[in-house]
C-alpha positions in Angstrom: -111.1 -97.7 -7.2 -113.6 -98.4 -4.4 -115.1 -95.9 -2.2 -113.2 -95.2 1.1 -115.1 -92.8 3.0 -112.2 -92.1 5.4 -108.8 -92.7 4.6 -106.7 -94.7 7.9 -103.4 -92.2 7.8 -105.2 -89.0 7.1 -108.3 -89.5 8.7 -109.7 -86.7 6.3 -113.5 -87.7 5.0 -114.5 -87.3 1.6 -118.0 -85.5 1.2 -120.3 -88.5 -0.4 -119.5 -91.6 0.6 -121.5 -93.0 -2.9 -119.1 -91.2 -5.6 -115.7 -89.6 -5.3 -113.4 -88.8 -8.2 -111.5 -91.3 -9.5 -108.3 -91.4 -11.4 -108.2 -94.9 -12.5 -109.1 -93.7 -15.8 -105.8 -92.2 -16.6 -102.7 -93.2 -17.4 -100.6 -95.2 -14.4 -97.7 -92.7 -14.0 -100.3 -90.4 -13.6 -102.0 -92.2 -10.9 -99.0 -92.1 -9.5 -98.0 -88.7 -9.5 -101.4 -87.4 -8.5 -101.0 -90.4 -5.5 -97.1 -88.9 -4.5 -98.7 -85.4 -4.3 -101.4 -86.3 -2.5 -99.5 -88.6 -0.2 -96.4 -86.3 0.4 -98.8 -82.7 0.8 -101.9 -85.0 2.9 -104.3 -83.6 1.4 -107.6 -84.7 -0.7 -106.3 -86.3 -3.7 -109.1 -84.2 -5.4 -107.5 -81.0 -5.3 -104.1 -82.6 -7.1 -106.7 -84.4 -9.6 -108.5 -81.3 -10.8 -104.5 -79.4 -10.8 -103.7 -82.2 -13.1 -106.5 -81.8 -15.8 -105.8 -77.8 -15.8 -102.5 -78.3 -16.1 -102.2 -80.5 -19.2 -105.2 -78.5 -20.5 -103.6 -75.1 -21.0 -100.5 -76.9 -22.7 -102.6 -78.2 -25.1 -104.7 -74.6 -25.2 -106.8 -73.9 -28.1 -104.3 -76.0 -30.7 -106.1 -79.3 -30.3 -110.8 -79.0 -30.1 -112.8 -82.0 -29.7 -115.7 -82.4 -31.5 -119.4 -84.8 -32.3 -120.0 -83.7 -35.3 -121.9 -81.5 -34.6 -120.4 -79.3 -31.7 -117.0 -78.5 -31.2 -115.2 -77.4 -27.7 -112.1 -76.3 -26.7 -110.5 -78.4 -23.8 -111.6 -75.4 -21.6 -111.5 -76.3 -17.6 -112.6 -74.4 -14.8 -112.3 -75.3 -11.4 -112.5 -74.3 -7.7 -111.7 -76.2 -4.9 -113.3 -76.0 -1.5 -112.3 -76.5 1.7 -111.9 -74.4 5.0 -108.6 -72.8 6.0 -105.6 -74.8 6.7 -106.7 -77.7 4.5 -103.8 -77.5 1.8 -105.4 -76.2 -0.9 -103.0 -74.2 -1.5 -99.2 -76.4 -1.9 -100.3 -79.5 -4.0 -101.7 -77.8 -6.6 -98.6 -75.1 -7.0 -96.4 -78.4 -7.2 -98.3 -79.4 -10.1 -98.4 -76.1 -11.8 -94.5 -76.4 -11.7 -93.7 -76.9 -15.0 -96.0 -73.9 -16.1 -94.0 -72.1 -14.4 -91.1 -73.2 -15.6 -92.3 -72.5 -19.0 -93.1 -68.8 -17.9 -89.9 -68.4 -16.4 -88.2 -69.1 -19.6 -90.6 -67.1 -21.5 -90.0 -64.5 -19.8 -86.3 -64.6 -20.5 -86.7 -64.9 -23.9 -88.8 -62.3 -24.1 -86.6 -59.7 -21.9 -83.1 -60.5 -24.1 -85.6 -59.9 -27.3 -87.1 -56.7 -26.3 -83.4 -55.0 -24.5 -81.9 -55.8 -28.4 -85.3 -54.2 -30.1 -85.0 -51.3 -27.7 -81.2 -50.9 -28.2 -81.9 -51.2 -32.5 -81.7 -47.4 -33.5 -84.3 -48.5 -35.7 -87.0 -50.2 -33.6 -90.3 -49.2 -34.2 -93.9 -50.4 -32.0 -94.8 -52.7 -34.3 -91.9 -55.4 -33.9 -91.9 -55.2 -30.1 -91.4 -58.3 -28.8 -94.2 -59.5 -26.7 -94.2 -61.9 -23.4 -95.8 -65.0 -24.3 -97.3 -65.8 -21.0 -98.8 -68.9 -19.8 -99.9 -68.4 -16.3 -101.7 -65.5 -15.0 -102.6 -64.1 -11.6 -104.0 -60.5 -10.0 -104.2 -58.3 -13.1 -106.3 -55.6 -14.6 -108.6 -56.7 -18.0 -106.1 -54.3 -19.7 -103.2 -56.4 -19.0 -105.4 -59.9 -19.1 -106.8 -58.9 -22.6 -102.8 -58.5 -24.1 -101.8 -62.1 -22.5 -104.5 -63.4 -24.2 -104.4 -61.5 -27.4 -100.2 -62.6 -27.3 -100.8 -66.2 -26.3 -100.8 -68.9 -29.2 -101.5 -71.7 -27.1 -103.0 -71.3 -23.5 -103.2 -69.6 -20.5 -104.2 -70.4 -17.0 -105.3 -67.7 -14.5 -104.7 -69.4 -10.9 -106.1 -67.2 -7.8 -105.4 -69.1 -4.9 -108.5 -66.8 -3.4 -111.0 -66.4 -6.0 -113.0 -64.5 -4.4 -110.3 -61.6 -4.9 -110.8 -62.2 -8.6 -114.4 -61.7 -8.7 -114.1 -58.7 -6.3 -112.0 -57.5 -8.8 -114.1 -57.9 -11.7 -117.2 -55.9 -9.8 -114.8 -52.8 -8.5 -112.9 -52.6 -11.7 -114.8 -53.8 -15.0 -117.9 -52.0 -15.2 -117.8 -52.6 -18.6 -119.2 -55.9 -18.3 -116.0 -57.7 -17.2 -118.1 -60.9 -16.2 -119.9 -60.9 -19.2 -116.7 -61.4 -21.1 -116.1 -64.4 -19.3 -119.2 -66.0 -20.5 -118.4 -65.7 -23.7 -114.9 -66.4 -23.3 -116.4 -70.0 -21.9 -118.7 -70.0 -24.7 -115.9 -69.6 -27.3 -117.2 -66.5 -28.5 -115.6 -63.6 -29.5 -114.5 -60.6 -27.1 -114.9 -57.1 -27.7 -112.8 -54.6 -26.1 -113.4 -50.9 -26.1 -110.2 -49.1 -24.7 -110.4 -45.6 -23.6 -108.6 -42.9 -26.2 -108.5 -45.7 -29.2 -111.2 -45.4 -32.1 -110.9 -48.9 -33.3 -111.5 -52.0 -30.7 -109.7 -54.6 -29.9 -111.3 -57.7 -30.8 -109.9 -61.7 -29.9 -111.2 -64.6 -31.0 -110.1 -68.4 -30.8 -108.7 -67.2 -27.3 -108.4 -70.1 -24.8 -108.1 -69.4 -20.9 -108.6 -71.6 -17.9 -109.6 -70.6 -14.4 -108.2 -72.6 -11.1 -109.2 -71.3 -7.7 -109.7 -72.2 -4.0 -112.3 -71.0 -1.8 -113.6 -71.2 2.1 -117.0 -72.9 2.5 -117.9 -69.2 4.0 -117.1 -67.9 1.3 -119.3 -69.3 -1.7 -122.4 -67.2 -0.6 -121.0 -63.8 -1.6 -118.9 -65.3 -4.9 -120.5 -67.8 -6.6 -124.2 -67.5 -4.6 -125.5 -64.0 -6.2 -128.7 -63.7 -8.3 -126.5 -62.8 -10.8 -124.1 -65.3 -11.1 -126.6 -68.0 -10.1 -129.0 -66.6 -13.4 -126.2 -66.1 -15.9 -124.7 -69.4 -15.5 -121.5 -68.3 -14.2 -121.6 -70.1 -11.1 -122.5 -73.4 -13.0 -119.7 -73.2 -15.6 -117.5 -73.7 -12.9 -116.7 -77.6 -11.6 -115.8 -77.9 -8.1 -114.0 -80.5 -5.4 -115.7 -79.6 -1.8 -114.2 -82.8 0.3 -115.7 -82.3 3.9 -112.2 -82.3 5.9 -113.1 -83.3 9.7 -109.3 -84.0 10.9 -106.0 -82.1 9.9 -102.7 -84.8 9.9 -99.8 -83.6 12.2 -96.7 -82.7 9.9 -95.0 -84.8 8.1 -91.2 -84.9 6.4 -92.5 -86.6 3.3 -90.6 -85.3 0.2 -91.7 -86.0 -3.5 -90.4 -88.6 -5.1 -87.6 -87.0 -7.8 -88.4 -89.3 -10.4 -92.0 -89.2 -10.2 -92.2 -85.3 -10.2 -89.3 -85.1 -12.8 -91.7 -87.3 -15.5 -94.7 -85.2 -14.7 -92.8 -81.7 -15.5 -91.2 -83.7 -18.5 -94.5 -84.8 -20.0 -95.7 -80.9 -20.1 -92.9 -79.6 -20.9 -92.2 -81.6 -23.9 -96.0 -81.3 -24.7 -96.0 -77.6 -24.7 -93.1 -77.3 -26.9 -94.8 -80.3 -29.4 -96.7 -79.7 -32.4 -99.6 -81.0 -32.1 -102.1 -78.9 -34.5 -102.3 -82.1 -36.7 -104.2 -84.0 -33.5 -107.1 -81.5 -34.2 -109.9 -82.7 -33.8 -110.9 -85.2 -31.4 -113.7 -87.3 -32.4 -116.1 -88.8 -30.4 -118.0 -91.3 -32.5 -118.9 -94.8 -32.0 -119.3 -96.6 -28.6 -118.0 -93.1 -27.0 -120.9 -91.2 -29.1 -123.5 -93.6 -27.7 -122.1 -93.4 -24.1 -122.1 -89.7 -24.0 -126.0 -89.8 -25.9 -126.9 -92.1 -22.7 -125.5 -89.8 -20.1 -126.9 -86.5 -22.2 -130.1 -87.7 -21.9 -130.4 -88.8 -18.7 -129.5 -85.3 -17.6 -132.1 -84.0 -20.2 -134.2 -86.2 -18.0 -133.3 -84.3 -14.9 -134.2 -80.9 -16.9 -137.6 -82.0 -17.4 -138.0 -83.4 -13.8 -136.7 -80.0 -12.2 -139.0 -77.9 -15.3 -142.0 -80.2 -14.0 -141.7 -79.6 -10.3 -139.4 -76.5 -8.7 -138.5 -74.8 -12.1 -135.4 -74.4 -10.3 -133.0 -72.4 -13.0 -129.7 -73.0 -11.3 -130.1 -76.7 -11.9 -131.6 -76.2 -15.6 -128.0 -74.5 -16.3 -126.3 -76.5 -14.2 -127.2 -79.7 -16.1 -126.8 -78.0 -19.8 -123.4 -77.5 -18.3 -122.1 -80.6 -17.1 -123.3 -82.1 -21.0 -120.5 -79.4 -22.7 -118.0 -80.1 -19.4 -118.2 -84.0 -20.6 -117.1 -82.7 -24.0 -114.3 -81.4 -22.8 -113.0 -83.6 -19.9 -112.9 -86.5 -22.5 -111.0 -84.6 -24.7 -108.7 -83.9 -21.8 -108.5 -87.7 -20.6 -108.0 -88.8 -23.7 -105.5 -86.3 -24.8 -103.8 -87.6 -21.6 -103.9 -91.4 -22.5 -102.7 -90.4 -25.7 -99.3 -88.6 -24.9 -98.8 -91.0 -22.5 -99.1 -93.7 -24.4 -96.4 -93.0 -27.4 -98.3 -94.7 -30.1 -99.8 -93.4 -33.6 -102.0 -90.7 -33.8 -105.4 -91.6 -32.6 -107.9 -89.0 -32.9 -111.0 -90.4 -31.2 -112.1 -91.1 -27.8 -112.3 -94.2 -26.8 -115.2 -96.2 -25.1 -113.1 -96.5 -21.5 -112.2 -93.0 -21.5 -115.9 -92.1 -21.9 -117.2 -94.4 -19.2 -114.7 -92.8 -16.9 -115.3 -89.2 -18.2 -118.8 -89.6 -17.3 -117.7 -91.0 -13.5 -116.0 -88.2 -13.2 -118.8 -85.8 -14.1 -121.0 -87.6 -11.8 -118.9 -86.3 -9.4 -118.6 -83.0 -10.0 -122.0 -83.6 -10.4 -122.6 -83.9 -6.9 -120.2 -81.4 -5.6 -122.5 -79.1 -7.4 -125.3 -79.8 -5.7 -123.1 -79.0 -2.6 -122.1 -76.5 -2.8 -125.5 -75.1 -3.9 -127.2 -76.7 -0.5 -124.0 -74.8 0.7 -124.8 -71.4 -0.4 -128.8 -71.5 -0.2 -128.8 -73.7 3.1 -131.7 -75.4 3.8 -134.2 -72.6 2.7 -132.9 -73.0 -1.1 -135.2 -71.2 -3.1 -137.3 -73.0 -5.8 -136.2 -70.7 -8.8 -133.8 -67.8 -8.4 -135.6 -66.3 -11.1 -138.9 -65.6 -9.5 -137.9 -64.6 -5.6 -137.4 -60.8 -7.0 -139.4 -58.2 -4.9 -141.2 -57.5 -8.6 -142.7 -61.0 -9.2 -143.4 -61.3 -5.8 -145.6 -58.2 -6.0 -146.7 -59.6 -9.3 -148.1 -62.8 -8.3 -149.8 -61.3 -5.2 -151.8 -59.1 -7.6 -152.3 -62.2 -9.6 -154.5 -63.4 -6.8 -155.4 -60.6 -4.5 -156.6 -57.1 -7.0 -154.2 -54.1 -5.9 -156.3 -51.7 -6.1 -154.3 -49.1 -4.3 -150.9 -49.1 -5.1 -150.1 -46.3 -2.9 -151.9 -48.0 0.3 -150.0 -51.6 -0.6 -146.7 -49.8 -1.3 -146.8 -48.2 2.2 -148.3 -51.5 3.7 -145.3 -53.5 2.6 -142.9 -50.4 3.7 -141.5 -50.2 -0.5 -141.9 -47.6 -2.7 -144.5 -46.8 -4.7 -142.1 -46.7 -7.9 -141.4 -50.3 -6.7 -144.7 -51.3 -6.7 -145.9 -49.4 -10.1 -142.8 -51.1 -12.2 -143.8 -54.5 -10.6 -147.2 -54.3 -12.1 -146.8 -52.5 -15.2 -144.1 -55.4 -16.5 -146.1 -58.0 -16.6 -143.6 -59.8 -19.0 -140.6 -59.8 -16.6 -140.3 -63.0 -14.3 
């Protein structure tokens, strides 16, 4: 599809004019449902794009990887979209998330008419309790997170409409490293889980969750902009849609099409209840291995260019990222092509679905970047990990002798602890 900076009946702008994510890559009653949603909610097709790939990603859950050869990755996909309030963030994507629902809903009854006859049975004991096989998450403690997870076989979604709740969360309620947990739940490592008044902990592995958001432009600073977040990688294993909305439409009676919608919530449905183990994994090999080796290493190129001139570690992480998230999305497109298609089990990603994989990553790609320029403005430090008070003291040393620590502490109006850790670890940055 061509790039249309500003689209005649919305009059909503997209954010670069030189890349936008496209969908041509996907099956056509795809295209079409992500074009009914957007055209019936007006709002940037973006935000029903990205609802799409997490959708169709936690059905699949941790059942089918996709591998090289030498690394394998769940279809893992996290995403936030941005935009400032009133900009429909909010509808599209809970009308794609429909048939998740669904599936919860009738979870959920299954698992209340199994766990009224266990709890009736004279001889029920806590070992058969039924458990609620969830699917979509919101607001919850770890607690209740790590039992969804430890009960799911397939996938789950956790969907915050205001992530920045979430991460609040995590900071006043997990002290026990809650954020750290979700690196390694990215990561595909195991989890650890210590619970008050039990000697033995709980430990998950294989588990498979996605994270969908929205957030206010206003908002990125104090979520995804700490030192923290920006050092750890967190903020970079996230993708994000920021379309730059200058007009709002006036209301419209649009309704979805019942047909289109109807073959969307069929196509999860019957997928979540399909067994698809026997998929696992995807390969990409061939013309799709030497595609993906091309775009690898021209962000490998961009490492050494940022290494060479601002050091700049967000964009070190943020590139190492995007090379795993390109693993993944492929696995998701072609996954998508795939069921859609109704043909023989074909295990490999094709050469199309990598050249559009990779569009689409040059995308996000950007979006990155702005929302970086976002949060920094334009006095974005060179490398967030040496603009701590400690190197700062450090490299003034390094080129004018303190030779009163006292005196320079109360010069620069810090302590004189501050000032006498600063110089006596040398091997910090």
């Amino acid at each position: 599809m061509g790039n249309n900076p500003k689209d005649a009946k919305t009059g909503k702008f997209r954010l670069h004019e030189e890349v936008e994510l496209p969908i041509d890559g996907l099956p056509m009653n795809v295209q079409e449902y992500i074009n009914e949603v957007a055209r019936v909610y007006q709002c940037p097709r973006e935000f029903v794009t990205v609802a799409v790939f997490c959708t169709f990603s936690t059905t699949i859950g941790k059942r089918v990887k996709v591998s090289d050869g030498k690394y394998t990755n769940p279809l893992m996909f996290w995403v936030v979209n941005v935009a400032p309030s009133g900009s429909n963030k909010t509808q599209p994507v809970k009308e794609v998330l429909k048939p998740l629902r669904d599936i919860n809903h009738k979870r959920y009854q299954e698992y209340d008419e199994s766990y009224n006859s266990w709890a009736s049975s004279k001889e029920h004991n806590e070992v058969d309790e039924p458990k609620f096989i969830q699917v979509l998450v919101g607001d919850c403690t770890e607690e209740a997170r790590i039992r969804i997870l430890q009960n799911n076989t397939t996938g789950v979604l956790g969907y915050y409409p205001e992530i920045k709740g979430y991460f609040d969360d995590q900071e006043r309620y997990n002290k026990n490293g809650g954020e750290d947990k979700l690196l390694r739940l990215y990561d595909g490592d195991d989890i650890y889980l210590n619970r008050k008044g039990e000697s033995r902990p709980v430990v998950l592995t294989d588990v498979f969750m996605n994270i969908m958001g929205d957030i206010q432009p206003a908002m990125l600073k104090q979520t995804f902009g700490t030192v923290e977040r920006l050092m750890k990688g967190l903020t970079s294993r996230f993708l994000f849609t920021m379309p730059d909305i200058q007009e709002f439409p006036m209301r419209s009676k649009e309704k979805m099409n019942n047909d289109i919608a109807a073959d969307w919530r069929g196509i999860i449905r019957d997928l979540y209840y399909r067994n698809v183990w026997s998929w696992n994994p995807i390969l990409i090999v061939g013309e799709s291995d030497r595609l993906y080796n091309e775009y690898f290493n021209s962000l490998q190129l961009k490492k050494e260019e940022v290494k060479a001139t601002t050091g700049d570690d967000f964009l070190l992480s943020l590139y190492s990222k995007l090379q795993i998230q390109t693993h993944r999305l492929a696995g998701i497109v072609h996954l998508m092509n795939f069921v859609n298609a109704q043909c023989g089990v074909c295990r490999q990603v094709t050469a199309p679905e990598m050249e559009y994989t990779i569009r689409c990553m040059n995308y996000f790609e950007n979006s990155a970047l702005a929302v970086y320029d976002c949060i920094c403005g334009s006095t974005a430090p060179l490398s967030w990990g040496k603009i701590t008070q400690e190197h700062a003291i450090r490299e003034f040393s390094r080129h004018v002798k303190i030779t009163n620590q006292a005196w320079f502490a109360k010069g620069i109006s810090k302590a004189p602890s501050l000032v006498s850790r600063a110089l006596n670890n040398k091997d910090k940055p």
